[in-house]
C-alpha positions in Angstrom: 20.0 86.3 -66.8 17.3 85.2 -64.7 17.7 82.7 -62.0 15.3 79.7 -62.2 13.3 79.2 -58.9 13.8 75.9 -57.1 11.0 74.2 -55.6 12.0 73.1 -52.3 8.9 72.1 -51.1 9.3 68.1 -51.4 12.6 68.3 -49.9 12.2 68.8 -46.6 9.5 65.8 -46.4 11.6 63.3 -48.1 14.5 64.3 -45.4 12.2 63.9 -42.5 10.4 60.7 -44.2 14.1 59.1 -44.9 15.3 59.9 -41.6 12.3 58.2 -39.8 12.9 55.1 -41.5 17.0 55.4 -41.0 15.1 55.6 -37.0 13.2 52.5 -37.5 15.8 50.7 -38.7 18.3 51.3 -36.4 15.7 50.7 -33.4 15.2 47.4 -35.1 18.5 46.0 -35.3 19.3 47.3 -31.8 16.3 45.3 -30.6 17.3 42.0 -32.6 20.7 41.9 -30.7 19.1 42.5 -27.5 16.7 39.6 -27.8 19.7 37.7 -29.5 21.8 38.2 -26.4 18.5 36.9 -24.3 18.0 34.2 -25.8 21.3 33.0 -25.5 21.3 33.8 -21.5 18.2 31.8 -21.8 19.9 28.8 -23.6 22.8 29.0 -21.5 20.3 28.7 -18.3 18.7 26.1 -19.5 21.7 24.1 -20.4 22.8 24.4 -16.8 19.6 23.6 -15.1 19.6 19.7 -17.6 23.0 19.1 -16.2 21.9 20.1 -12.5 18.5 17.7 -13.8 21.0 14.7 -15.0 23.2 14.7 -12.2 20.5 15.1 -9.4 18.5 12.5 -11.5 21.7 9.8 -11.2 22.2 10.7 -7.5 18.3 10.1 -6.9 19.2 7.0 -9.2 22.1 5.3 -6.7 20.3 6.0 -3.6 17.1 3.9 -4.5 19.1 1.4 -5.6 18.7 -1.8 -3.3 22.3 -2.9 -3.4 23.3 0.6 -2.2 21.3 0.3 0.6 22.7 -2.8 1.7 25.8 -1.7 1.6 25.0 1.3 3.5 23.4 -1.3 6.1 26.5 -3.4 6.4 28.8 -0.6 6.2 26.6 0.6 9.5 26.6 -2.6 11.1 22.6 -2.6 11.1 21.3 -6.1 11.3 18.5 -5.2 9.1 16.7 -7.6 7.2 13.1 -8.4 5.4 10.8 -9.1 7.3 8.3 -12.2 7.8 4.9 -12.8 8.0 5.5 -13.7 11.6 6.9 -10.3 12.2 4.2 -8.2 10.8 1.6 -6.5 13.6 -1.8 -5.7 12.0 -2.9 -2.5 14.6 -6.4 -2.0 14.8 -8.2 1.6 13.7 -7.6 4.1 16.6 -10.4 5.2 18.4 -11.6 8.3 17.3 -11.9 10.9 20.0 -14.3 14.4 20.4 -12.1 17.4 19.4 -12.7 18.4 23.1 -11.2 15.4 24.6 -7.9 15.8 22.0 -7.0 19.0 23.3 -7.0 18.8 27.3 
């Protein structure tokens, strides 16, 4: 009996051509959950920096507001109020000096 000769000669390419794609693949998904775990760092970031934005927003907010400040004032006892045309002082332009004369 007479042994029949296998050709071997497109097994070894198909091994090395399988296992580079098993490579890709598995680089792949290992990437993907990297960038997935990224991304939600990122989202998580984010969602801290519009609360920090909201509350430093509403506390910008209460200080501008006039009826805070009054209270502020009377809580202070400052006798603070608007004032009047009669209270206003227009100053005239300064005169402008040399830069020599500035610095003596």
């Amino acid at each position: 009996m007479k042994r029949k000769k296998r050709n071997n000669s497109y097994f070894i390419p198909i091994i090395i051509i399988v296992f580079t794609l098993l490579l890709c693949y598995v680089w792949q998904h290992n990437t993907i959950v990297h960038l997935g775990y990224a991304l939600e760092k990122k989202r998580e970031e984010k969602e801290a920096l519009l609360t920090l934005y909201r509350e430093l927003n509403l506390k910008v907010i209460s200080l501008k507001s006039p009826y805070r400040i009054k209270q502020s004032l009377r809580r202070h006892h400052l006798p603070l109020r608007v004032p009047g045309e009669t209270d206003v002082i227009i100053i005239k332009e300064a005169r402008r000096f040399p830069p020599a004369a500035r610095s003596q």
